[in-house]
N, C-alpha and C positions, 0 to 999 in steps of 0.2 A: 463739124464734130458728130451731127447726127447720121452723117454717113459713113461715116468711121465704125460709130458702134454696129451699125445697118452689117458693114462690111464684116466686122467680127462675128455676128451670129451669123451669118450666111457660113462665114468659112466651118466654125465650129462645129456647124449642123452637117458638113459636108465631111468632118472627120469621123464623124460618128461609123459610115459605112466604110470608108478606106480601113480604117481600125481593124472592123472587122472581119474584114479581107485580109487584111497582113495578118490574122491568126490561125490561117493554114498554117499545117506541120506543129500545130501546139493541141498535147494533147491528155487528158488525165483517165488512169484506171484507178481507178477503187477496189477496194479487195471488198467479197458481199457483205461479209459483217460489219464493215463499218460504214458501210454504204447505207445498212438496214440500221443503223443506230445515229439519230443527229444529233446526239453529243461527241462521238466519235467522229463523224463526217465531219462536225465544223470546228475541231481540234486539227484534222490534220485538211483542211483548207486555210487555216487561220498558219500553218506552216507553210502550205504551197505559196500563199499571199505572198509572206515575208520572203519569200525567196526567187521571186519575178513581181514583173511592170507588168505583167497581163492580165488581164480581166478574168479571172477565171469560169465566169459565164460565158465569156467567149471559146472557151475550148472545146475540144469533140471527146466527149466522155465515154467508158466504157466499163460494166464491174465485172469483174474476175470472179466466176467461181470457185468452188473447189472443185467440183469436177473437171476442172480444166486442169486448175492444181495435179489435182491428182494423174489425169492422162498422160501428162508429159512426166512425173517426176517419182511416181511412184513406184516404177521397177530399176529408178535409180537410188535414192534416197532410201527407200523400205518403208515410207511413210507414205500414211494417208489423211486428208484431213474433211474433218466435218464443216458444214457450212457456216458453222460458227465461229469456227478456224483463221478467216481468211481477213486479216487484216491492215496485211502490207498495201500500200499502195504509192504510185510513181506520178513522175510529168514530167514530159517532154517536151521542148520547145526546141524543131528544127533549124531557128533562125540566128542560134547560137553558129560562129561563122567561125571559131578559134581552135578547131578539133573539137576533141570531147573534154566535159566538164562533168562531174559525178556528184553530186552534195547526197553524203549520206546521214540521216539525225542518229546519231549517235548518241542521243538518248533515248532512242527506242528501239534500234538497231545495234544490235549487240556483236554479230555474229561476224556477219558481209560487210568488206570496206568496199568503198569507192574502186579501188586497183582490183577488185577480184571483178564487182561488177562491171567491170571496162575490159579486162579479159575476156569474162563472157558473151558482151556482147559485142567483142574484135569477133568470135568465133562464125557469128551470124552475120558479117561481114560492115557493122555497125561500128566506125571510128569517130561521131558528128553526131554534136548536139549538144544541148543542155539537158539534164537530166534531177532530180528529184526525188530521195527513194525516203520516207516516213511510215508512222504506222502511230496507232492511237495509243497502243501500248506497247511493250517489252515486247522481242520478235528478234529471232536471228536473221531474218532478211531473204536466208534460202528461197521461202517460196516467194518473195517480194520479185523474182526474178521473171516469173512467166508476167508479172505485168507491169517490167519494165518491158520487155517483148512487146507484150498487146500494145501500149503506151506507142512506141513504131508503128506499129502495125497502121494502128489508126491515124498516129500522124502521117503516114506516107500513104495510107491508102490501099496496101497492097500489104498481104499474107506472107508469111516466114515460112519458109519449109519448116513439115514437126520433126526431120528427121535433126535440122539443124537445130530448133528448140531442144532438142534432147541430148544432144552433144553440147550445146554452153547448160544446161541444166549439172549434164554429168561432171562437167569440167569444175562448175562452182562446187561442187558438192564433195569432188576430188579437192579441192582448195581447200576447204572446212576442216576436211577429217585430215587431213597432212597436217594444219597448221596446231589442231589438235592433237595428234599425235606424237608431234616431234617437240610441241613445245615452245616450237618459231610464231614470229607475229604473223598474224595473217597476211600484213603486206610484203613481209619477207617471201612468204610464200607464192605472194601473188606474183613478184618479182622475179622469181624460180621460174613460174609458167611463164610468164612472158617472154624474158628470154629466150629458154626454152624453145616456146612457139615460134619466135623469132627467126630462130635458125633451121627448125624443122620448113618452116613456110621458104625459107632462102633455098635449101636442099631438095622443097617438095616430095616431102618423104610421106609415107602411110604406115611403115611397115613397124610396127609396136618394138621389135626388135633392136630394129635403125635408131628409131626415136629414144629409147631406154639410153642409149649409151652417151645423147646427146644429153638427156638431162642428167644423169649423174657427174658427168664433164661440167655443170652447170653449178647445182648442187655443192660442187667439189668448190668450184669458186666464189660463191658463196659462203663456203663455212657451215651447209647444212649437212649434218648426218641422215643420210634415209638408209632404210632395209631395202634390202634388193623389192621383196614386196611393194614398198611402196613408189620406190622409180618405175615400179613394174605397173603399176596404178594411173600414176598419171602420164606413161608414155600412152598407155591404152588411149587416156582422155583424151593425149594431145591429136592420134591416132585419127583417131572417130570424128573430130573437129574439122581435121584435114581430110577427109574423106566429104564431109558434104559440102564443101568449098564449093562443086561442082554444080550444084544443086541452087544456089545464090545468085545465079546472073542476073535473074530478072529483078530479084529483090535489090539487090544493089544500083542494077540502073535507075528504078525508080524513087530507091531513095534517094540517089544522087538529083533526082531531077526535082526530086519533095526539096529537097535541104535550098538548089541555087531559088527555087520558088520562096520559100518562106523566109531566106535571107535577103533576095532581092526587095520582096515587100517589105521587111522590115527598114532596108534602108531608106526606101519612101517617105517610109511613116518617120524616120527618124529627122529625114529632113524637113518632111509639115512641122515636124513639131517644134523643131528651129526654128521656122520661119514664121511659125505661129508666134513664140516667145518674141520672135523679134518688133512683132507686129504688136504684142500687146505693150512689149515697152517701149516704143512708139507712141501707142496711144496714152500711156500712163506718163509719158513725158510733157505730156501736155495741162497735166495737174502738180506736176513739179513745182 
């Protein structure tokens, strides 16, 4: 019996560091303000928690400024924001193996759904993961996007083009003011681009023109009314999206090689931990 238990802390102690090896590609941004406030910080870690099995000490952390905010998004949006600003924040965990999964808190995310942020970051050539997007207070999400970006970034290791960052920026932000303007839910809308995008990417088209005609064809099936203006809006987005495709290779192979890494450890880890369980009711079978 006494080597039993012997046997059980040896193994235990041995999980400790596999653990935290299998939490490559898991990774969290904080937006600065809430990073610089620990009532805010441990409201929305007390969300991250509830929404993964990982340690959230074990992650590779990052906080988002507004100046970053603002680089990428401000000669799209028209806004700028102060350091006080910046509250959004994401986590990623590349070892989610099923596509992509998006949890957006929808109660402090008002603006952005899950289907707009999954279009975005299809743009940046990002279809894999688990994802995360909260915030400590009310926030439309908009700028929650450049640190679902960083949030990659750092789980893979490797840098996004900014020209790509600013094409899924433009695109979310085309999504916002369409779904506002016209009335439609935002995932109706998000369901427009995608399509959309869908067909444009079959075609491999660039040309704003090309592209315009496909979404009103789109649009039309749907049941959405737009103004010539506003097809004319997001053919541009879908345009500019398709254009830095090119720009992506390297990003894409490495996250493809970040995502079989951090899923292949997970399923290590998933089977220690089976085999842990089976071991300990084994040993508990014996006070039966």
């Amino acid at each position: 019996m006494k080597r039993l238990f012997l046997a059980l802390i040896i193994f235990i102690a041995f999980l400790g560091p596999i653990y935290s090896a299998s939490t490559s590609g898991f990774a969290i941004t904080y937006g600065e303000t809430t990073y610089n406030n620990p009532t805010y910080k441990s409201t929305v870690n007390s969300y991250f928690q509830s929404h993964t099995d990982k340690n959230l000490n074990n992650s590779n952390t990052k906080v988002v400024t507004a100046s970053q905010v603002n680089q990428i998004a401000k000669n799209i949006t028209g806004r700028t924001y102060n350091s006080n600003q910046i509250f959004s924040c994401a986590l990623v965990d590349l070892s989610y193996s099923q596509g992509i999964k998006i949890i957006v808190d929808t109660s402090k995310i008002n603006t952005v759904t899950s289907k707009m942020y999954a279009n975005a970051l299809k743009s940046t050539g990002i279809e894999n993961g688990y994802v995360v997007v909260t915030s400590p207070v009310s926030a439309t999400g908009e700028s929650a996007l450049t640190g679902v970006l960083e949030s990659y970034e750092v789980a893979v290791g490797a840098p996004i083009p900014e020209e790509a960052k600013k094409a899924a920026t433009e695109e979310l932000y085309t999504e916002t003011q369409i779904a506002n303007q016209t009335g439609q839910s935002p995932d109706k809308i998000a369901e427009l681009f995608d399509k959309a995008k869908q067909e444009v990417e079959k075609q491999n088209l660039q040309d704003p023109a090309q592209i315009k005609v496909i979404v009103i064809n789109v649009a039309n099936s749907l049941n959405i009314n737009l103004s010539d203006q506003q097809a004319q809006d997001i053919a541009n987005a879908l345009a500019n999206s398709q254009k830095v495709q090119g720009s992506l290779t390297d990003f894409k192979n490495q996250l493809q090689a970040a995502t079989q890494q951090a899923t292949q450890s997970q399923g290590i880890l998933d089977q220690i931990k089976n085999y842990l369980q089976s071991f300990v009711d084994y040993i508990m079978s014996f006070f039966g």
